[in-house]
N, C-alpha and C positions, 0 to 999 in steps of 0.2 A: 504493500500500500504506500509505504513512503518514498518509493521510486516510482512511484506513478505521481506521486503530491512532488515530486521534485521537476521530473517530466515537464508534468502539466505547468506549473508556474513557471519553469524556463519558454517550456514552447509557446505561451502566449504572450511571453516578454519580447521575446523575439519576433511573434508575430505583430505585435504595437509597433515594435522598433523599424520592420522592415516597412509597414506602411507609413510611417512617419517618413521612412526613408525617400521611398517612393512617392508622395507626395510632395516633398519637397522637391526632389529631384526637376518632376511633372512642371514646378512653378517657374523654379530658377531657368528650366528648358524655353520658357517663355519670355526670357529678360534677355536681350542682348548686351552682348560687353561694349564698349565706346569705341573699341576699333573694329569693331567685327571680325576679328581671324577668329576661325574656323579652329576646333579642338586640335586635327594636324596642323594648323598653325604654329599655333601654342605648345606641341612637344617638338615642333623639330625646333623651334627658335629654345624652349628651354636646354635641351638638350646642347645644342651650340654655342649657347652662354655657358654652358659648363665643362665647354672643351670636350663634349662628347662626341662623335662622330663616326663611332664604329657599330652604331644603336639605330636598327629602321624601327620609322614607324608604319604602322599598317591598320588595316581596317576589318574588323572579325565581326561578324553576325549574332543576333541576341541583342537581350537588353540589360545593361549592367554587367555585361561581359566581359568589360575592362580588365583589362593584367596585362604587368610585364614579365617576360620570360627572359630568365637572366640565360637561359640554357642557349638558345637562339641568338638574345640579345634582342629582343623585338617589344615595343609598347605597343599590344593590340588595345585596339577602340574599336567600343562600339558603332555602327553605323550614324545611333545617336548622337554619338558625341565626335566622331570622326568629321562628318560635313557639318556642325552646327556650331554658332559661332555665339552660343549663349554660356550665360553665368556659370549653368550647371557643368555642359563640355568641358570651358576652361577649369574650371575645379578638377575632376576627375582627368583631364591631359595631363596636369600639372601635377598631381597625386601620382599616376603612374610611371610621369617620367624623375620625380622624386624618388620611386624604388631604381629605377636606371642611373642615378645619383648615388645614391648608398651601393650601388653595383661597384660603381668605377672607384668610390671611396673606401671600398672592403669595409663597409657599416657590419661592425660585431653581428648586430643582432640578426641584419641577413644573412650573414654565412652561417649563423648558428641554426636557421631555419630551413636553409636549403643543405645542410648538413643533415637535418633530422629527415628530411622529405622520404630518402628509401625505409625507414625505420617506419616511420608513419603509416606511407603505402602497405606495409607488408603488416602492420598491427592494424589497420581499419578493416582489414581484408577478413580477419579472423576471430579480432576480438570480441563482439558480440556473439560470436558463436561458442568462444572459448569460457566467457562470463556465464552464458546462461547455462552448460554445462555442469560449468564450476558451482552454480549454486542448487542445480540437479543434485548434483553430486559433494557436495559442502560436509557431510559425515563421514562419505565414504573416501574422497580423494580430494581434500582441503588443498594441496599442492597446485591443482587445476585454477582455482577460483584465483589462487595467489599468480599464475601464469599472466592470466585474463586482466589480475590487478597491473601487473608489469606493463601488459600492453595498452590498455588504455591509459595509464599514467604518458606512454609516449606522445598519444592524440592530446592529452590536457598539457602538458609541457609545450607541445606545435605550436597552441590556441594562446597561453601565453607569450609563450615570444612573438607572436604573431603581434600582437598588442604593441609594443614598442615601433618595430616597425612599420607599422602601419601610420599612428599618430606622426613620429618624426619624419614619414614621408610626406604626410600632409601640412606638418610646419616645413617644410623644405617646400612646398608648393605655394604655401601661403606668402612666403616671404619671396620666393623669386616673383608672384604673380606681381606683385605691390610694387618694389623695385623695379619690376623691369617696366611697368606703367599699363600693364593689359588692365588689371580693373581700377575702379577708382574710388572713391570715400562708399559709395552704396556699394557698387559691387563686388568690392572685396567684404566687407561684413554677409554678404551674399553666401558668397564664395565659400568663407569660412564657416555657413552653420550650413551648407550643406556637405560638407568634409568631416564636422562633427559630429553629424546624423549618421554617415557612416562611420565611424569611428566605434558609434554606441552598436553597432551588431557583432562587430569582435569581441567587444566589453563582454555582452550576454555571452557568447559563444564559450569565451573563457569561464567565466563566474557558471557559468549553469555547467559546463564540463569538468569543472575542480570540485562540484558542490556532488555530482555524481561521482565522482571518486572517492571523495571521501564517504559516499554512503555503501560503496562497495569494500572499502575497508572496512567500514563497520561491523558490516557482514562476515567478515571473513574474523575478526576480532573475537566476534560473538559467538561463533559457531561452537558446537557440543564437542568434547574432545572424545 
């Protein structure tokens, strides 16, 4: 019952958050910036102000499908924010070409993240399976449940470091936008609480995935010897 009361209060944390998200997004999509370039605008000129030039940018399908691949070296945009030359675009350009900034800068906490990524992979793949087993079997093969502990611990370690990186690429955004004069007294305060709206679904992602770990340590704590 308490992993369901955990569940449920994260999953509609998250579900608040991502349509806060998404309505904001929807708004600032409607404001354009004073110069009008266009989201590829705004990451190849960041990206050139920071002496980077070994970094394409390209345009990927979806909505909020934004990321950069440090593997490639590529800042995909969304279609949305790829041709449009609004508030929201430039935030999220500028956001993704800030993780292509902590690239070329060996930012600790990205390499500590793309360090974890096969570790992850290979624990998302299994852990749920290995958990629920584990507390099938909590009397008989306590050993299990402690496996399943190990691997999801790796997914809640991902989801925090993911948190730094994330915020510092968005003050890396926020500050070249300003400086280099793409927004202005409105649209940068724009700018910035649509960066903090996403900010806040890592936040949930983290706190709801450490609070379910430690209710599976509990578990394992508690168990009949």
């Amino acid at each position: 019952m308490m992993y369901w009361i955990i569940f449920g209060v994260f999953a509609l944390a998250s579900y608040l958050v991502q349509q806060r998200l998404k309505s904001k997004f929807e708004r600032y999509s409607k404001i354009a910036i004073p110069n009008g370039m266009t989201g590829k605008d705004i990451a190849e000129k960041m990206l050139r102000d920071n002496g980077i030039n070994d970094v394409k940018v390209t345009s990927t399908e979806g909505y909020l499908t934004d990321h950069y691949n440090p593997a490639t070296k590529t800042v995909n945009l969304s279609e949305g924010v790829y041709y449009s030359n609004s508030v929201a675009a430039a935030a999220v350009a500028a956001h993704e070409c800030g993780h292509a900034v902590q690239h070329a800068n060996s930012y600790a906490f990205l390499k500590m993240r793309s360090a974890l990524v096969p570790a992850v992979s290979f624990a998302s793949t299994w852990v749920q399976w290995v958990i629920l087993a584990g507390v099938v079997l909590i009397n008989v093969f306590p050993q299990l449940l402690l496996i399943g502990i190990v691997l999801f611990a790796m997914t809640t370690l991902f989801s925090i470091v993911t948190l730094p990186v994330e915020v510092n690429a968005s003050s890396r955004a926020l500050a070249w936008l300003n400086s280099a004069g793409v927004t202005n007294v409105d649209t940068h305060d724009q700018a910035k609480d649509a960066l903090k709206s996403a900010a806040y679904t890592y936040f949930i992602a983290a706190i709801g995935s450490l609070a379910t770990l430690v209710y599976y340590i509990f578990i394992y704590l508690g168990r009949r010897d």
